[in-house]
C-alpha positions as YAML, in Angstrom:
chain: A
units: angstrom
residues:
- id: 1
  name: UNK
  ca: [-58.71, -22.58, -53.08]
- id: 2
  name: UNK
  ca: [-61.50, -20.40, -54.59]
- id: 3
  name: UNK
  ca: [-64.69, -20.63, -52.25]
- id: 4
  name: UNK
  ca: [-68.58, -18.89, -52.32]
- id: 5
  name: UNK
  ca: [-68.63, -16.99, -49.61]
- id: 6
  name: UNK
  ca: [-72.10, -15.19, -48.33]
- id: 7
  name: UNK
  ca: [-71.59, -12.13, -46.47]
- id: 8
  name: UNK
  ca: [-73.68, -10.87, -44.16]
- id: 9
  name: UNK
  ca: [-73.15, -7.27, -42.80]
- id: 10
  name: UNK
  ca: [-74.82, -6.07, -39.72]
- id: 11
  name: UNK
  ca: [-75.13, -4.65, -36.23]
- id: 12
  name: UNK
  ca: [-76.11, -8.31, -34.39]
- id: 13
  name: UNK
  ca: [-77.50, -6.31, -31.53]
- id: 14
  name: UNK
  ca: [-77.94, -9.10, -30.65]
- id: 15
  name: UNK
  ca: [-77.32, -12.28, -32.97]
- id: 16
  name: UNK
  ca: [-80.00, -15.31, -32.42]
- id: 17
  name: UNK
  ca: [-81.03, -18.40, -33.76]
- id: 18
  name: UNK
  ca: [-83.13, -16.35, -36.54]
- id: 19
  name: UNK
  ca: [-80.03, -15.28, -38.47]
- id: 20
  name: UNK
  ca: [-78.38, -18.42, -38.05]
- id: 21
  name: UNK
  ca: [-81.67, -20.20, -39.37]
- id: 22
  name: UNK
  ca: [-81.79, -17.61, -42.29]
- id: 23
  name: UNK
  ca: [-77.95, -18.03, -42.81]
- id: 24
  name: UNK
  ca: [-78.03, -21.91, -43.34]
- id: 25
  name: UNK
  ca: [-80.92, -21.98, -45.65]
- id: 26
  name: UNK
  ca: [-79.51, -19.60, -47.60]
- id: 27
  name: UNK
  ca: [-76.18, -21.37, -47.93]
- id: 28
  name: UNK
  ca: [-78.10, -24.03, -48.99]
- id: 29
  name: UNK
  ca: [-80.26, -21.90, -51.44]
- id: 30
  name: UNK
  ca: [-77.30, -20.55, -52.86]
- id: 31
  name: UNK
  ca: [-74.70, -23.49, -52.86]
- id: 32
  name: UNK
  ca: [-72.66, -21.65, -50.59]
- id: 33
  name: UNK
  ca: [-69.36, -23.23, -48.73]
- id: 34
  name: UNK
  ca: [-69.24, -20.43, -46.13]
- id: 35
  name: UNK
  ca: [-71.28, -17.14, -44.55]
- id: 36
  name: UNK
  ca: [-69.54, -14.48, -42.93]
- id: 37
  name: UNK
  ca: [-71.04, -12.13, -40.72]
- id: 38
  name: UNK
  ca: [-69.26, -9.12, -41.00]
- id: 39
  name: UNK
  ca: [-70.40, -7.93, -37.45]
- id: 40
  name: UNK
  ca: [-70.23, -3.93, -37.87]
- id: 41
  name: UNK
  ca: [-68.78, -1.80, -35.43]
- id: 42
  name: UNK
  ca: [-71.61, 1.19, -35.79]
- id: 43
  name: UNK
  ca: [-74.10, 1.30, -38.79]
- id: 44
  name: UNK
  ca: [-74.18, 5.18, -40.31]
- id: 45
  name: UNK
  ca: [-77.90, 4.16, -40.47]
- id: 46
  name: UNK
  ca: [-78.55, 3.48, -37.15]
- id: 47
  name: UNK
  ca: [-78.76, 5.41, -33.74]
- id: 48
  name: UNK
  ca: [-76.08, 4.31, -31.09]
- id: 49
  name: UNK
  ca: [-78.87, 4.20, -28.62]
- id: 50
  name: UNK
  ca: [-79.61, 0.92, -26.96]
- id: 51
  name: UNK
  ca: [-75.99, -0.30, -29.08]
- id: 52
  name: UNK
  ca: [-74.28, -3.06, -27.11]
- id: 53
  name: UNK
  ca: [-70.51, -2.96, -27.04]
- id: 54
  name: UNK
  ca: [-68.86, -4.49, -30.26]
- id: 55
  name: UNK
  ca: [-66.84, -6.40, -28.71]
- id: 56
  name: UNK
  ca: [-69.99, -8.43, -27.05]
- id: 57
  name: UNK
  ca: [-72.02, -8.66, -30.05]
- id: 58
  name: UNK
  ca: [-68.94, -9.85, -31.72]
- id: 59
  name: UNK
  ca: [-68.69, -12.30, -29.06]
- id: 60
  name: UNK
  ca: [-72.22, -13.82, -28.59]
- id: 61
  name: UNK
  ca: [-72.24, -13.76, -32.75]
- id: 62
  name: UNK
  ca: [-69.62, -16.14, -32.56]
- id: 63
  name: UNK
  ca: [-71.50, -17.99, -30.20]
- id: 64
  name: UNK
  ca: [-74.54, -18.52, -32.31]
- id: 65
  name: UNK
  ca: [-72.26, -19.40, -35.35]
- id: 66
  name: UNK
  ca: [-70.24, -21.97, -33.45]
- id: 67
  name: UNK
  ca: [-70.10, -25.71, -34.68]
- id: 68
  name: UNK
  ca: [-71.79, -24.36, -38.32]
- id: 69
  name: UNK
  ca: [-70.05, -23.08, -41.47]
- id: 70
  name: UNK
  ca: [-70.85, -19.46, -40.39]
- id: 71
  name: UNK
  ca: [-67.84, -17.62, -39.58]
- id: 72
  name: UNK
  ca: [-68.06, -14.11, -37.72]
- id: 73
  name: UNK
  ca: [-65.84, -11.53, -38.74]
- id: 74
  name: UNK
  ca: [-64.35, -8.54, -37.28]
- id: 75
  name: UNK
  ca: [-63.17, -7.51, -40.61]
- id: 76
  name: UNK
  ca: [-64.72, -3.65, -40.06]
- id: 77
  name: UNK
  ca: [-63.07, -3.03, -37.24]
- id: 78
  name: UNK
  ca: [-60.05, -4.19, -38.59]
- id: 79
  name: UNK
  ca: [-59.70, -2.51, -41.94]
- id: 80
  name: UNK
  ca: [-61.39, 0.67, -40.75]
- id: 81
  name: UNK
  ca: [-64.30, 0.93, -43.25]
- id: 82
  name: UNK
  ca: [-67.61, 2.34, -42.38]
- id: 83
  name: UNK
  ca: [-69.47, 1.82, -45.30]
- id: 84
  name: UNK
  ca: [-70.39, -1.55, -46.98]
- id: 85
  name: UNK
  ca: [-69.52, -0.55, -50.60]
- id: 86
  name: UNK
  ca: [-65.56, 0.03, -49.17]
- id: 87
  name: UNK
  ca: [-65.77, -3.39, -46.97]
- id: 88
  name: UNK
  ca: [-66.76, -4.76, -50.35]
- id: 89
  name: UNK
  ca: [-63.80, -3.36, -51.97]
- id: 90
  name: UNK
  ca: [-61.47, -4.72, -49.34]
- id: 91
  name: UNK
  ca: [-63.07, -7.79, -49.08]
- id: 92
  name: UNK
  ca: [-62.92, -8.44, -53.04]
- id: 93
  name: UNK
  ca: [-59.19, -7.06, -52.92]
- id: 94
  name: UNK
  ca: [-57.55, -8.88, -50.16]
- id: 95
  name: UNK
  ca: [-59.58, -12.60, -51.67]
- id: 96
  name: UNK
  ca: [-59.16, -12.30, -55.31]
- id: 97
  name: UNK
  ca: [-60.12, -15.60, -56.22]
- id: 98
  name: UNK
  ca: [-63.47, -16.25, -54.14]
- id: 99
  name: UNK
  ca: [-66.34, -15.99, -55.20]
- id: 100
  name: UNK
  ca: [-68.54, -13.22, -52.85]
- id: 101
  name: UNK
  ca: [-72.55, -12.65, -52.98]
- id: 102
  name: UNK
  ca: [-74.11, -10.09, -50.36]
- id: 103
  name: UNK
  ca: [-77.09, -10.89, -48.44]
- id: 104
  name: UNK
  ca: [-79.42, -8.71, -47.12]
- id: 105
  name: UNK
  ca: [-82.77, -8.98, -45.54]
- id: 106
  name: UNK
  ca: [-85.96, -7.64, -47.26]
- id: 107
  name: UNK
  ca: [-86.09, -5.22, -44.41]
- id: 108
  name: UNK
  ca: [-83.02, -3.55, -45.21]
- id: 109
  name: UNK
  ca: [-84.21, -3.16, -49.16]
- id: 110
  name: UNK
  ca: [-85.91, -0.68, -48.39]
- id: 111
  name: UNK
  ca: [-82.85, 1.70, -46.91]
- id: 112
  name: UNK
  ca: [-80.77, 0.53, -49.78]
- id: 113
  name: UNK
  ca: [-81.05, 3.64, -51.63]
- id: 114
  name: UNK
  ca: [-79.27, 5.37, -48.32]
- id: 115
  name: UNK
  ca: [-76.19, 2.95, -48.29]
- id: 116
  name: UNK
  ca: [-73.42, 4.66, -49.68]
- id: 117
  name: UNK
  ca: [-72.59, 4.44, -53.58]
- id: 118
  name: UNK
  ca: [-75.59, 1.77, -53.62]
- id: 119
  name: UNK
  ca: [-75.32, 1.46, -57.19]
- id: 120
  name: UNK
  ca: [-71.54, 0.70, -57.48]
- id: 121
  name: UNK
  ca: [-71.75, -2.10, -54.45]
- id: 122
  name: UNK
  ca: [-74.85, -3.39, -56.46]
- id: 123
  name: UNK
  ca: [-72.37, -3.35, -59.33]
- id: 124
  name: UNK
  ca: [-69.21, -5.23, -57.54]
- id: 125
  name: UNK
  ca: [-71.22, -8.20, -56.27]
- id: 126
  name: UNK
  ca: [-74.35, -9.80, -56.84]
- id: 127
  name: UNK
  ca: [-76.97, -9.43, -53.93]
- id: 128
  name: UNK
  ca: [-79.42, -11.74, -52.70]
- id: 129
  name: UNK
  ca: [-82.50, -10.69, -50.75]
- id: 130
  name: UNK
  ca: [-83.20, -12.93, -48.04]
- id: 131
  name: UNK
  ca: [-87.14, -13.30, -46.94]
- id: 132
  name: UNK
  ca: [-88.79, -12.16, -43.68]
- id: 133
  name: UNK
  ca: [-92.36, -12.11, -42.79]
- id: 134
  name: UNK
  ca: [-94.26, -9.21, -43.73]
- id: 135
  name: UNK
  ca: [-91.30, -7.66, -46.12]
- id: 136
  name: UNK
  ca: [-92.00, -9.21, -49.35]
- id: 137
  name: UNK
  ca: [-94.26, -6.26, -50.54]
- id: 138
  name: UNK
  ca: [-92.21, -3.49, -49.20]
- id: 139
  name: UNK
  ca: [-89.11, -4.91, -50.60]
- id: 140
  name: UNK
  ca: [-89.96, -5.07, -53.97]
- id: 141
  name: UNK
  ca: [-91.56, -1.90, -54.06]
- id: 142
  name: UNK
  ca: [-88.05, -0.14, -52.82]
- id: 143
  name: UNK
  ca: [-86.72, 2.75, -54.12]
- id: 144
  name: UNK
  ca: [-83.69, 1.01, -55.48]
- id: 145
  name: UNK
  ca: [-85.75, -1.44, -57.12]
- id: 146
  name: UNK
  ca: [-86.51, 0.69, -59.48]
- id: 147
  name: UNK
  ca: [-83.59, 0.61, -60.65]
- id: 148
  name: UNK
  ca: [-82.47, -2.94, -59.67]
- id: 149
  name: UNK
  ca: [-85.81, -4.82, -61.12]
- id: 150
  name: UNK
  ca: [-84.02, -5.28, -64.44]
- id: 151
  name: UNK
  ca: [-81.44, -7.30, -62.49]
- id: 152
  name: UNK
  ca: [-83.56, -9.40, -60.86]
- id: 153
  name: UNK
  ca: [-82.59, -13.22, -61.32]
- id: 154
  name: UNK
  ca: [-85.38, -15.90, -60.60]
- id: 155
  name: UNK
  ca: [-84.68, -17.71, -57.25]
- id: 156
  name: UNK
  ca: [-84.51, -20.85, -59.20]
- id: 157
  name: UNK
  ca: [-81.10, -20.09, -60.70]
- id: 158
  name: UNK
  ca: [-79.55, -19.13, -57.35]
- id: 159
  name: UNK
  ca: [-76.87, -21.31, -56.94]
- id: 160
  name: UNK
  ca: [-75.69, -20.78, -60.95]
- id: 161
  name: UNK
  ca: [-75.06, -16.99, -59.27]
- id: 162
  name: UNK
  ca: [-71.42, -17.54, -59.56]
- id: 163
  name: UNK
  ca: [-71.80, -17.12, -63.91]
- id: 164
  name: UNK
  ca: [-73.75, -13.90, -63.10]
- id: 165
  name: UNK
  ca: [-72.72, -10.55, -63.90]
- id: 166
  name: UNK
  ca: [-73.17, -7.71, -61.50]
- id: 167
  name: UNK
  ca: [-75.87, -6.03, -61.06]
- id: 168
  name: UNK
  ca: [-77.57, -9.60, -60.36]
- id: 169
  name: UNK
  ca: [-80.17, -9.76, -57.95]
- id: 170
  name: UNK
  ca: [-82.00, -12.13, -56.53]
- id: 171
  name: UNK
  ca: [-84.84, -12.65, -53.79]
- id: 172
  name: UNK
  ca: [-84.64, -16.08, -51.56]
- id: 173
  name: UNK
  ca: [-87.74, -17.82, -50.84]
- id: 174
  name: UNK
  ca: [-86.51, -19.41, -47.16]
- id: 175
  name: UNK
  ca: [-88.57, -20.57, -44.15]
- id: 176
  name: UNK
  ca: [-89.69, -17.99, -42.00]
- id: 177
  name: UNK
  ca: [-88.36, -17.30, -38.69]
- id: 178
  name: UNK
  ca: [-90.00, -14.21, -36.14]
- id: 179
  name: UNK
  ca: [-87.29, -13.92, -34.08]
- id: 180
  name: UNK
  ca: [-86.43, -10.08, -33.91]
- id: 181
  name: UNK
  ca: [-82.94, -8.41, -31.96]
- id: 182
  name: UNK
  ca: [-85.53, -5.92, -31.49]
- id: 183
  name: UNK
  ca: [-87.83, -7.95, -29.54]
- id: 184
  name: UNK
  ca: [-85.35, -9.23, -27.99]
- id: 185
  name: UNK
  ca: [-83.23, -6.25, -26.56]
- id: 186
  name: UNK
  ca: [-87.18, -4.84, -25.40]
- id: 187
  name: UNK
  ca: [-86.96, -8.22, -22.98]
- id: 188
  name: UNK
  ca: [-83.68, -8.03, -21.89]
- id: 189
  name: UNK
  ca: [-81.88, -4.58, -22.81]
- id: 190
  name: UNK
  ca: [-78.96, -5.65, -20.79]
- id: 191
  name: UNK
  ca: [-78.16, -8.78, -22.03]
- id: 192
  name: UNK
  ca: [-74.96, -8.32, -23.17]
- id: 193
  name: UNK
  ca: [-73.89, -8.37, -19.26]
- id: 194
  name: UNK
  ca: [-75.21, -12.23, -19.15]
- id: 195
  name: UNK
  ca: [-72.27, -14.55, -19.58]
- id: 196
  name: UNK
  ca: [-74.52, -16.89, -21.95]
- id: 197
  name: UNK
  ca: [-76.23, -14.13, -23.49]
- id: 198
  name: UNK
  ca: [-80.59, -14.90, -24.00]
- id: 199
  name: UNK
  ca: [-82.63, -18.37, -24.39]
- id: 200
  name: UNK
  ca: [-83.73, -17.17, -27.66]
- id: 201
  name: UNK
  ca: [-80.29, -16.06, -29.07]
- id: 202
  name: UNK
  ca: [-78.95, -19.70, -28.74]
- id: 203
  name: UNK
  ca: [-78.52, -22.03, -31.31]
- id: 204
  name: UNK
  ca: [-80.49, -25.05, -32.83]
- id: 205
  name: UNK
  ca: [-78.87, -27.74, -33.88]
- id: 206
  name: UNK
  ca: [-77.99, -27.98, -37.61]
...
């Protein structure tokens, strides 16, 4: 059965409540059935330093997805890919008929322009940008916005993004959450050594 699937691609160094907050309104923004988080082995972007083992930020992710219609994904380490454009590609080869959109926080717009073959992922799936405090300027005055702003779709249209053809983007308005992995691993760098991982990594309910 074809389904919309939202992926989400990142290190989850570590996960918390703020991406599953951010995950489940967009689902809902977007008419979504499931999000993956595609829980990356090691981002060409970023520095290993202060990088908890995958295999715990795989494991904690799941815990903050549990008993929602997130579902974390090792699919990276799996298939072997490095960059998002070729996870893309796999993705969109092994599940022919569903429907895929790639989210991606307003943070990261501005680094799109570094992501491998930017243009040709922008080209396989439509993207939507999902909000976080302070990032709305930044993000829209990107380097690959200027040549994405004539894709732009209004927010009001998201969940019709299934008729759109790629390059579609579109920028989520979604409540704000300032919960930050960064903040986080500054508390507690070793907290992937804690069986139930940090009080602000774990879930609210639904």
């Amino acid at each position: 059965m074809a389904r919309r699937i939202g992926l989400l691609g990142g290190s989850f160094n570590p996960a918390h409540r703020g991406h599953r907050r951010i995950s489940l309104a967009a689902m809902d923004a977007l008419g979504l059935d499931e999000i993956w988080w595609l829980v990356s082995p090691g981002n060409p972007l970023k520095s290993k330093k202060g990088m908890a083992p995958f295999d715990a930020r795989l494991r904690f992710a799941r815990q903050i997805a549990r008993r929602s219609r997130i579902k974390v994904k090792d699919f990276e380490a799996r298939s072997g890919t490095i960059y998002t454009v070729d996870t893309v590609a796999a993705l969109l080869g092994d599940w022919p008929r569903h429907d895929f959109i790639w989210l991606m926080g307003q943070d990261t717009v501005a680094q799109f322009h570094q992501w491998k073959d930017w243009r040709r992922l922008a080209g396989m799936v439509p993207i939507a940008v999902l909000s976080r405090p302070g990032y709305d300027g930044p993000a829209r005055a990107a380097r690959a916005m200027g040549w994405l702003r004539r894709f732009v779709r209004p927010s009001a249209t998201a969940k019709d993004w299934t008729a759109w053809s790629a390059p579609a983007i579109t920028f989520l308005r979604l409540p704000p959450d300032p919960t930050s992995a960064t903040r986080l691993r500054a508390a507690d760098p070793n907290w992937y050594c804690r069986p139930t991982g940090l009080t602000a990594t774990r879930p609210t309910p639904s």
